[in-house]
N, C-alpha and C positions, 0 to 999 in steps of 0.2 A: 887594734893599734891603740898606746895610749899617747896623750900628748901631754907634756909639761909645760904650764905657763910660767913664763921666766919672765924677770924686769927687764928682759931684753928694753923692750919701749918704753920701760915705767918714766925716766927719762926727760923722756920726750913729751909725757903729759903736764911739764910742770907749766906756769903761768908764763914762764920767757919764750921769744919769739921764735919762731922756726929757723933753721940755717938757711944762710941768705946765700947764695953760691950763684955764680956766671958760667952760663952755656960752657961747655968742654970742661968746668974744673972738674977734681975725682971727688966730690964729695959722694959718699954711699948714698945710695935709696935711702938706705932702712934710716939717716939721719934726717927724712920729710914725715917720717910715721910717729905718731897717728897722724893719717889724714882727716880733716871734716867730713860731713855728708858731703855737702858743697863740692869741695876739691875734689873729694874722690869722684862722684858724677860729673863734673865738669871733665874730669881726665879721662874718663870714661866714653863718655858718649864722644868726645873730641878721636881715643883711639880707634872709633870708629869709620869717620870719614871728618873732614873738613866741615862746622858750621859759623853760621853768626849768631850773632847774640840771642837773638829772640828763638833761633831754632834750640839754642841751647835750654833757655829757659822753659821752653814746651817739653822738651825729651823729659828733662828732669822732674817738671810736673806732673806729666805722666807715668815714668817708670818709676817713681817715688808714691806714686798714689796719694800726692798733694802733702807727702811727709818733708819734703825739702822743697820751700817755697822761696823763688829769687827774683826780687824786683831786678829792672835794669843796672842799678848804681852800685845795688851789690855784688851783682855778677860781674860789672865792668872794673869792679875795684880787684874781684878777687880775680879775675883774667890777666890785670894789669899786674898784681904779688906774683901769678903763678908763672907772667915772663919772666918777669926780675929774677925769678928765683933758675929762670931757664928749662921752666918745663912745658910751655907752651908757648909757638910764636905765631906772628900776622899768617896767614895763607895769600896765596898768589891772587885768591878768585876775589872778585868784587860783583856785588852786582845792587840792583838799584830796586826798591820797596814799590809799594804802587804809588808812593807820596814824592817819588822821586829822590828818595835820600841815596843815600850810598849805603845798603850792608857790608861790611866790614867780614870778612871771615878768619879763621883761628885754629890752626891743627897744634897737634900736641907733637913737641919734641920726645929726640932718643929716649932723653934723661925723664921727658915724663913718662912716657911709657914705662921705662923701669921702675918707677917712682910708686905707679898707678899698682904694673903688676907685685911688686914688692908687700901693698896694701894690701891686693886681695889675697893674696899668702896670709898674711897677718892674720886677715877675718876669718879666713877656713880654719886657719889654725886654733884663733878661739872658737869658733862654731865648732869646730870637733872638739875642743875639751869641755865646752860646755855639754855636748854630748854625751860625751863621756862619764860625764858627771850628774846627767838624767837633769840636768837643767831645761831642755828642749823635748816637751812631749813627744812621742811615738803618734805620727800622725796615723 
């Protein structure tokens, strides 16, 4: 199978901000692509189950193998863009730290979910032309 890279997303890589859209509009997936490391694991690990913040921050430092590292302020920043833009909101569960705080939790909306799987189309899709292209050793 061969794949063609198209500027489908070129686009999208320029320095202007991402499209800003409210829960139910039609804007397409493919107009949030590229995702960041960030956003994509953040949507990621969220289509998994419901977490808070700090669970968030763990997953990703682990399944990243310390490649995408996120202080609290960064992640609450980009959880805060990634509602606005309507693709993840609060979850129902709350529950409380040993310090007594209140954890906060956070699942990923329809639109992020399509948003997320939209992404990793993307990346298979250059992962296989790089393949293609003998960019990616034959392990």
């Amino acid at each position: 199978m061969t794949y063609m890279l198209t500027d489908k997303y070129s686009s999208l890589a320029t320095a202007e901000p991402r499209v800003k859209t409210r829960p139910g509009s039609s804007t397409s997936a493919t107009a949030f692509l590229p995702l960041s490391a960030r956003d994509f694991y953040i949507l990621f690990f969220l289509a998994q189950r419901e977490r808070h913040g700090y669970g968030l921050v763990k997953a990703i430092d682990e399944h990243s193998s310390g490649a995408v590292k996120l202080d609290p302020a960064n992640l609450y920043r980009a959880i805060q863009r990634l509602a606005t833009e309507g693709l993840v909101e609060d979850g129902p569960q709350r529950t409380a730290d040993a310090k007594g705080r209140e954890r906060r939790y956070y699942r990923i909306t329809e639109r992020g979910r399509q948003v997320a799987a939209a992404e990793a189309v993307r990346m298979r899709d250059l992962a296989a032309a790089a393949a293609d292209h003998q960019l990616i050793p034959d392990s």
